[in-house]
C-alpha positions in Angstrom: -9.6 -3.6 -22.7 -10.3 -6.6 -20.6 -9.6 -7.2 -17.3 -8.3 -10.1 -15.9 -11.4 -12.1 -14.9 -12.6 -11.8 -18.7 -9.4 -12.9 -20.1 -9.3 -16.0 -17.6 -13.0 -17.1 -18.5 -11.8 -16.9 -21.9 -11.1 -19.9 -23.6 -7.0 -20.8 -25.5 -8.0 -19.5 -28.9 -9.9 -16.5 -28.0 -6.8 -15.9 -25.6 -4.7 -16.0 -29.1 -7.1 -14.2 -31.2 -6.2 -11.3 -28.5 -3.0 -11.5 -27.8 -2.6 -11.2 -31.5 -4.9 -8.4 -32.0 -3.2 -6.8 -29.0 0.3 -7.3 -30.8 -0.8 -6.1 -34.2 -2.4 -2.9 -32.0 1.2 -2.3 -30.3 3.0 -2.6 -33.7 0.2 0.2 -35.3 0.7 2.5 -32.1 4.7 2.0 -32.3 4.7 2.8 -35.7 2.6 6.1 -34.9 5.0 7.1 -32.0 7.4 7.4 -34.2 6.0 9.1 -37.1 3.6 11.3 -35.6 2.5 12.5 -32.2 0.3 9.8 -30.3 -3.1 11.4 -28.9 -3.1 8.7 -25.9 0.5 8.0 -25.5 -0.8 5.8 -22.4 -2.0 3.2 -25.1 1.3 2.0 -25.7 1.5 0.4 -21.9 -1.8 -0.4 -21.9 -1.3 -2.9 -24.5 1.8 -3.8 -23.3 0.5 -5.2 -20.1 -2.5 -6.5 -21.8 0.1 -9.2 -23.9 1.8 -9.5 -20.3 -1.0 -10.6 -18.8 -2.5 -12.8 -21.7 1.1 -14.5 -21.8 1.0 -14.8 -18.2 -2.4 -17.1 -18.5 -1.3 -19.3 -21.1 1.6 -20.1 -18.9 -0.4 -21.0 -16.1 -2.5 -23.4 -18.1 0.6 -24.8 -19.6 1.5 -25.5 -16.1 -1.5 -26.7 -14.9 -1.9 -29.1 -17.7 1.6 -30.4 -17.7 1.3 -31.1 -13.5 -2.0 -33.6 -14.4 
């Protein structure tokens, strides 16, 4: 997982590539949780924050870009 310094220094489409790989990882782990018992159940938050805060960037540079 990244932290938020890494995902900021990363650039829009590596910020997709992620937040897509993140979203294909929650579907995978959901999927799991239902059919099976989850080793790290934890996982499931962690990549829900991780879209959070990938979504949360975008946004910002939307707003930045828009206020120029």
């Amino acid at each position: 997982m990244s932290n938020i310094t890494e995902l900021r220094e990363m650039s829009d489409e590596q910020l997709e590539a992620t937040a897509k790989e993140a979203a294909q990882t929650l579907f995978r782990l959901r999927f799991q949780s239902q059919s099976e018992r989850l080793n790290t159940p934890s996982e499931i938050m962690k990549n829900r924050r991780m879209i959070a805060r990938i979504k949360t960037i975008q946004t910002q540079r939307l707003q930045v870009a828009a206020a120029k």
